[in-house]
N, C-alpha and C positions, 0 to 999 in steps of 0.2 A: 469630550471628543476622543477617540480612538485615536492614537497614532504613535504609529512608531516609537518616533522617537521622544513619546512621553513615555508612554506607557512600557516600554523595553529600554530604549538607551540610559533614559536617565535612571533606571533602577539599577541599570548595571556598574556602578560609580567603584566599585572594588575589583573591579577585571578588564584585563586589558588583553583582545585579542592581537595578536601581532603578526602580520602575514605578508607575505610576496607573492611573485608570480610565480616561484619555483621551492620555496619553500618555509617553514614556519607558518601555517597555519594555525597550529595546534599550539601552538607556545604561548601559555597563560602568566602572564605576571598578576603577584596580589600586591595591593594594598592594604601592609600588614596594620594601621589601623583601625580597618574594618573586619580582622578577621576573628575577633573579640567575642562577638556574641552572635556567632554561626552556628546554626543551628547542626542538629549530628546528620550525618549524610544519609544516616538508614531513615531520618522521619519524613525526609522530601520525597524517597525513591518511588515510595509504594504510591504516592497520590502524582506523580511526575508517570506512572509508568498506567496507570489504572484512566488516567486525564487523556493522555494519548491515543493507547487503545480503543476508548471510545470514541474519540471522535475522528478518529480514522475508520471507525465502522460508519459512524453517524454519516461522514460527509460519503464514503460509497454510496450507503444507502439511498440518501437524498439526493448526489450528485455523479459521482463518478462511474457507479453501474449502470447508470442511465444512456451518460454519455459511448457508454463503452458499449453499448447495446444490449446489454443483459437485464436490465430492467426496462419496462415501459411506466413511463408518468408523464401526465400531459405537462405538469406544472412544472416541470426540469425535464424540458424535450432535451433528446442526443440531436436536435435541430437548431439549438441555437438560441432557445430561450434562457440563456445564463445573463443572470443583473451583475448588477457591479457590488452589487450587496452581498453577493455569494463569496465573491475574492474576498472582500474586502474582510470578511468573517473570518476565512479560510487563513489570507494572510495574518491576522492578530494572535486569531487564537494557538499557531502553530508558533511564534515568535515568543508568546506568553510561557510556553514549554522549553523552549531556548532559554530565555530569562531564567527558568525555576531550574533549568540543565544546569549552566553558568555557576547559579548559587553552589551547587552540588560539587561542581567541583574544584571551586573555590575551597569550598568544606571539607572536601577531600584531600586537597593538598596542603593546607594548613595542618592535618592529623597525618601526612606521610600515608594516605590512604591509594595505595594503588590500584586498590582492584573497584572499587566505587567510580575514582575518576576511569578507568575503563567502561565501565558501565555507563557512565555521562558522556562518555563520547561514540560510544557505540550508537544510542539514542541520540545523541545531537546530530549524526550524520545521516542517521534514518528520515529526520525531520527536516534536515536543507535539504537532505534528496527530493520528499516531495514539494518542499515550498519550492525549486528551481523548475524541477519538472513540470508544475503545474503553472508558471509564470516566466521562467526566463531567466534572465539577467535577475540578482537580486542583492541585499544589503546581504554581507557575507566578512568579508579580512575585516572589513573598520566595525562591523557590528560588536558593543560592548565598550568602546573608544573613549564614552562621555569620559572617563576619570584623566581623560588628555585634550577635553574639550572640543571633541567633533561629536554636536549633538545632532547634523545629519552625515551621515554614513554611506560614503559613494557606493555604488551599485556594482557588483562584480559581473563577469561573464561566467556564460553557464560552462563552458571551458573550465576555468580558473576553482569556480565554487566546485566542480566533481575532481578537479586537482586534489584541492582543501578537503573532501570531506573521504577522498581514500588515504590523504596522508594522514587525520585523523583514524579513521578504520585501523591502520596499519601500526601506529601508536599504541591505540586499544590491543591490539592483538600481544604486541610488547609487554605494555606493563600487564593485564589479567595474569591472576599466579604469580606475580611479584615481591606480593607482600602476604602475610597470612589475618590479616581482619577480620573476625565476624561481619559476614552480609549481610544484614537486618534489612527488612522491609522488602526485597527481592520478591515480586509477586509473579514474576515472571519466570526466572529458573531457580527461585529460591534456595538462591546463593550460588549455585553450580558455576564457578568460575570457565569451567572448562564450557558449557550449555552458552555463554556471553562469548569465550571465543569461536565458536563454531558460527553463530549468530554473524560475528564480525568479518569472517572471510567469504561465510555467503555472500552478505552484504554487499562486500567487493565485488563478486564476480556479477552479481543485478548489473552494478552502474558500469562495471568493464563494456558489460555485454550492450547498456542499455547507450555507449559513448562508443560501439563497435564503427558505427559508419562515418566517424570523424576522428577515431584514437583504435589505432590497431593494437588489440589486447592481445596480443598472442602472449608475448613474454612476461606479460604481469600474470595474466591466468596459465600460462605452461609453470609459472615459478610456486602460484599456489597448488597446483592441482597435483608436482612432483613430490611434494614434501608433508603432508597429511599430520606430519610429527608438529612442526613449526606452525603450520595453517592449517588446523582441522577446520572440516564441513561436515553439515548436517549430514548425520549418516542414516537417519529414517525419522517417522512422525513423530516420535518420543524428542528430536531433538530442536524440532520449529519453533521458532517464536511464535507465540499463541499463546494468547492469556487465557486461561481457565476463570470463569464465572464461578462467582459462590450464589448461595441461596440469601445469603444475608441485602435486606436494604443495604443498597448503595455501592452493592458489590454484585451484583447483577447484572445480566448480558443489559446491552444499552434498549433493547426493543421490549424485554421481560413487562414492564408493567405501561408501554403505550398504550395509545389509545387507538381499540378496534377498530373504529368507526374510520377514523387516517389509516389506518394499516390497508383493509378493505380498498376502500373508494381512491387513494392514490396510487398503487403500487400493484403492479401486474408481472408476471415473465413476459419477455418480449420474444417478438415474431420470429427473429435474429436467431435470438436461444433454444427456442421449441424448435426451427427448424436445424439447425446443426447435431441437438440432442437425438432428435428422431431423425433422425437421416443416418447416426450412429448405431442407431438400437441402444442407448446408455439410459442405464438404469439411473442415473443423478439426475434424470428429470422428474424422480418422485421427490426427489431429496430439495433439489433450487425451487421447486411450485408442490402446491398442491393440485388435484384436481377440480374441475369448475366445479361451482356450485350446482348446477343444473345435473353431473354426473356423479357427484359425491358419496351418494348414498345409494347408489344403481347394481354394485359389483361389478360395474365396467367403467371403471374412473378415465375420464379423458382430459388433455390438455392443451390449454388454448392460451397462446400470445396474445399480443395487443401492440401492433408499431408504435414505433416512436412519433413525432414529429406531424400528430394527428389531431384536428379539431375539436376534437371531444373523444374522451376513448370512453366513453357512455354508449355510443352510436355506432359503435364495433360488432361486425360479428353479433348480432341482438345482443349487446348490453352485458355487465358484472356477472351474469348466470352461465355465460360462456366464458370469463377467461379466469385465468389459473392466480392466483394469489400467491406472493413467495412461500420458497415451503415452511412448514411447522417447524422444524430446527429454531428459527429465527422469529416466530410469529409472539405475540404480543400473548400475554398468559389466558387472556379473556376473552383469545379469541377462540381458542378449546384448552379449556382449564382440564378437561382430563388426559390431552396430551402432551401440550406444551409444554417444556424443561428451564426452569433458567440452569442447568448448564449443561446443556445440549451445546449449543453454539460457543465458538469462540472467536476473538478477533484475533486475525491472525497480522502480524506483522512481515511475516516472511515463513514460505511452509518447506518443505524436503520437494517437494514434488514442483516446486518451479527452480530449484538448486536442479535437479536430473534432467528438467529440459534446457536449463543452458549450458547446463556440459553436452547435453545431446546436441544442439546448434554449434558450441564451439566445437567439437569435436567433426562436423559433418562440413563444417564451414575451413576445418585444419587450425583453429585457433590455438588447438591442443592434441598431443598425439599420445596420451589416454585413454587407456577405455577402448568402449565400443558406442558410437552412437543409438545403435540400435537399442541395448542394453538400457543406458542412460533413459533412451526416451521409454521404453515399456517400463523400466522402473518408478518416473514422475506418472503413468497412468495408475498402474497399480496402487502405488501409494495414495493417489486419489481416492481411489475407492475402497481402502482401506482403511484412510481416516473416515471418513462418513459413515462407513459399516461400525467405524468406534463409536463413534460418537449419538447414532439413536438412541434412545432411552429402550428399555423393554417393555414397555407400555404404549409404544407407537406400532401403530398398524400399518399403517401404507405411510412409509414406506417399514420396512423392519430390514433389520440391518442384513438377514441375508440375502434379501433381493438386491441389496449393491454392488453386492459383487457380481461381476455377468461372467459367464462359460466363458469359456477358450475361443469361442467362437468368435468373440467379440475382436479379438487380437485378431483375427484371419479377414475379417475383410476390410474389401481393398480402402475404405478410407481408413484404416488404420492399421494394414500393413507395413511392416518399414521396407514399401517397394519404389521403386520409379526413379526418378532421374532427381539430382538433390533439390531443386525447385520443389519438386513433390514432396521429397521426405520433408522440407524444412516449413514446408506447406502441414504439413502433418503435424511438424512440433509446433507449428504457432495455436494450429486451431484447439489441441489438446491444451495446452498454458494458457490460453485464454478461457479455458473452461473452469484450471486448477484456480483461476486467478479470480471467479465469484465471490466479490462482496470482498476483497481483501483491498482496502483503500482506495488507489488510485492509480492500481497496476496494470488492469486490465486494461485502461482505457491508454495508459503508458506504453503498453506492448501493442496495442491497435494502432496507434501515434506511430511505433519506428517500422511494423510489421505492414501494417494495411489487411491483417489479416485479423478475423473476417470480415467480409467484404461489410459494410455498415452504408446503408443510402438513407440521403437525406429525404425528410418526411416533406409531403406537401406545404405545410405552415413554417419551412424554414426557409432560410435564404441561401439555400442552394450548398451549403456546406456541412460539415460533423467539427463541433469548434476543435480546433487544437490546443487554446491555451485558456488563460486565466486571462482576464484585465486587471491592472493594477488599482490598487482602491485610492477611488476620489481625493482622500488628502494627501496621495502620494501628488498629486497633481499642482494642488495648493501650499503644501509647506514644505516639500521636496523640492521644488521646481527644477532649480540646476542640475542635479542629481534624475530627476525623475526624465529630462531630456536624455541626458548621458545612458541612460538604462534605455531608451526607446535605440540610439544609435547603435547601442550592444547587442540590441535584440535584433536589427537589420529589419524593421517593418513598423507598422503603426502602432498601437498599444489595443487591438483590439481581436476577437476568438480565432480570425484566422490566422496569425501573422505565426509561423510556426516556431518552435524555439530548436537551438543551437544543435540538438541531435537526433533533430527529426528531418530526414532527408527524403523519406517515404514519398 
């Protein structure tokens, strides 16, 4: 049986998180002995960092771009067909990565390792960001406790846990550069201490931004955004978190060697996406789909959505010959073995180009009096379409990477001028960040959640709603009980897709 606090608590017998409502979160005691035969921090990092990555692409794939309208699949409608089998995956296997975080920097501080344990906290905050985001209230200060014999772990509020996981961020930014260690195993900025602090103040200003309409970030992000020396930020696509694919088994984009046949027959662009792309004139509609199969090979490739929240998306539109397949970046090797890349694609954890539109929002909104709004927001476009222009292979035909970039023109009209009244402008920055925000975990569907933007309507076969959250998994119910009530009164509604969570006000 999966749970909790078998599978996590009781492994955690050598750490103790210790936390408040105002402070020490982050303050790890060891149990020195167990600290004996810990393994070296650099052999966890690479499989802690590569485990992640995938299945933050994995669950978009299958679940979160669905829900956020940018994919169409009947079997994970944005209508409300989510099982409890879905959370219940979601919550283990992101908990499993806490556990193996934990070890790390247990491991780290028994060798005086400051820039590791930076790195394990950088990642452990990325990973309660979305277990809270996607469910709510969740195990958080007592998580790691068994070694003081709380083998269930009360439930925090999603308040408390975005406390916890910027005082953690804020830690991270501290020690990185502390000490001088070789960083071994870093697959991700391969060792760049400086690339993990940048990573960590973006970080910050996500959850400021994404905790705006219940925690006024003006003075946390006016204190990051003045001092650039103290709290550097991504300053272009060289500095995003994005894991790079290799060609080696097992090191491969997570889609490289699927299976055609599930590629094909579940997974479509949605109606949502084709029409907001074409209504732009944006060339990323060759890049998110291909064209139907029915226009593929014509010299007039066309492209066709598929709603969500539909009886059969077989019965669409005459059928698979009309609608668009995600595009080739991400496509399975054998579904054109002479264009597909495994490292085309990467998973991104967090890019440049959603850092530019939350300064463009804070900035339009007075969060910050930095900058230029307008700048901020034409810079997250750009860079959009300059990573994707990186990233085709030269063996790719439709798209090739200089059709990404579009004219001038593209900035002049009026849905993407920075003109109108700030409802409009801030209208403008959501729908561009939800475009930046394909297939990168669970954000897109997280900025739809606080923004309402774009507009997403429920399909015929749902119950009249676009879920909001996550339900918590079955044995949360059974061997939690006390605790699993205490988390339904934190969460302010039933335990079920629409009850919304703590900074969703939308």
């Amino acid at each position: 049986m999966k749970h909790l606090y078998k599978k996590f608590i009781f492994g955690l017998c050598a750490m103790v998180f210790v936390a408040s409502c105002t402070k020490d979160f982050v303050e790890i005691n060891t149990n020195t002995d167990a600290t004996a035969n810990l393994p070296d921090p650099g052999l966890l990092l690479p499989n802690i960092i590569r485990t992640t990555a995938n299945r933050s692409w994995d669950n978009s794939f299958d679940r979160f771009a669905v829900v956020a309208d940018q994919i169409a699949n009947q079997f994970a409608s944005a209508s409300g067909n989510w099982t409890r089998s879905d959370a219940d995956r979601f919550f283990w296997i992101n908990y499993d990565q806490i556990k193996e975080l934990d070890k790390l920097i247990l491991a780290a501080e028994n060798k005086d390792y400051n820039n590791y344990k930076g790195i394990a906290l950088v990642l452990r905050a990325w990973i309660f960001q979305g277990i809270t985001d996607n469910f709510g209230p969740i195990p958080y200060s007592e998580a790691g406790k068994a070694a003081i014999d709380i083998n269930f772990p009360k439930y925090d509020s999603q308040e408390s846990v975005y406390k916890g996981i910027l005082e953690e961020l804020s830690l991270a930014n501290e020690l990185l550069g502390t000490t001088d260690e070789l960083i071994n195993g870093d697959i991700l900025y391969n060792g760049d201490v400086m690339g993990w602090k940048k990573f960590a103040n973006s970080l910050s200003l996500r959850i400021l931004m994404r905790q705006s309409d219940r925690v006024d970030p003006s003075a946390s992000m006016q204190r990051i955004i003045s001092n650039p020396t103290t709290f550097p930020l991504f300053t272009g696509n060289h500095d995003q978190a994005a894991l790079q694919y290799l060609s080696e088994i097992g090191n491969e984009h997570p889609s490289f060697r699927g299976n055609v046949s599930a590629w094909a027959s579940s997974s479509r662009l949605s109606t949502t996406m084709e029409t907001v792309l074409k209504g732009l004139n944006d060339p990323r509609l060759a890049v998110f789909a291909m064209p139907t199969p029915a226009t593929a090979n014509t010299g007039s490739p066309q492209y066709g959505g598929v709603p969500n929240g539909i009886q059969d998306i077989e019965q669409w539109n005459g059928g698979s010959t009309n609608h668009s397949p995600i595009g080739l970046l991400w496509a399975p090797r054998q579904f054109a073995p002479d264009l597909a890349s495994e490292n085309a694609a990467q998973s991104i954890f967090m890019s440049h180009s959603e850092v530019q539109f939350i300064l463009a929002e804070a900035r339009e909104r007075g969060y910050i009096t930095n900058g230029s709004a307008e700048v901020y927001y034409q810079n997250g476009i750009r860079a959009q379409f300059e990573y994707y222009a990186s990233r085709i292979p030269d063996n790719f035909i439709l798209p090739m990477a200089s059709q990404v970039i579009p004219p001038a023109e593209y900035y002049m009209q009026n849905n993407v001028a920075y003109t109108g009244s700030t409802e409009t402008k801030l209208n403008k920055i959501y729908v561009q960040k939800w475009l930046s925000l394909f297939l990168n975990g669970g954000e897109a569907w997280s900025h739809w959640r606080r923004t309402g933007v774009p507009e997403i309507v429920p399909g015929p076969t749902s119950e009249g709603f676009i879920p909001v959250r996550y339900v918590y998994p079955a044995d949360e119910q059974r061997l939690n009980e006390e605790n699993y009530k205490e988390a339904l009164t934190l969460l302010g509604g039933p335990d079920n897709l629409a009850t919304k969570v703590w900074w969703d006000v939308n």
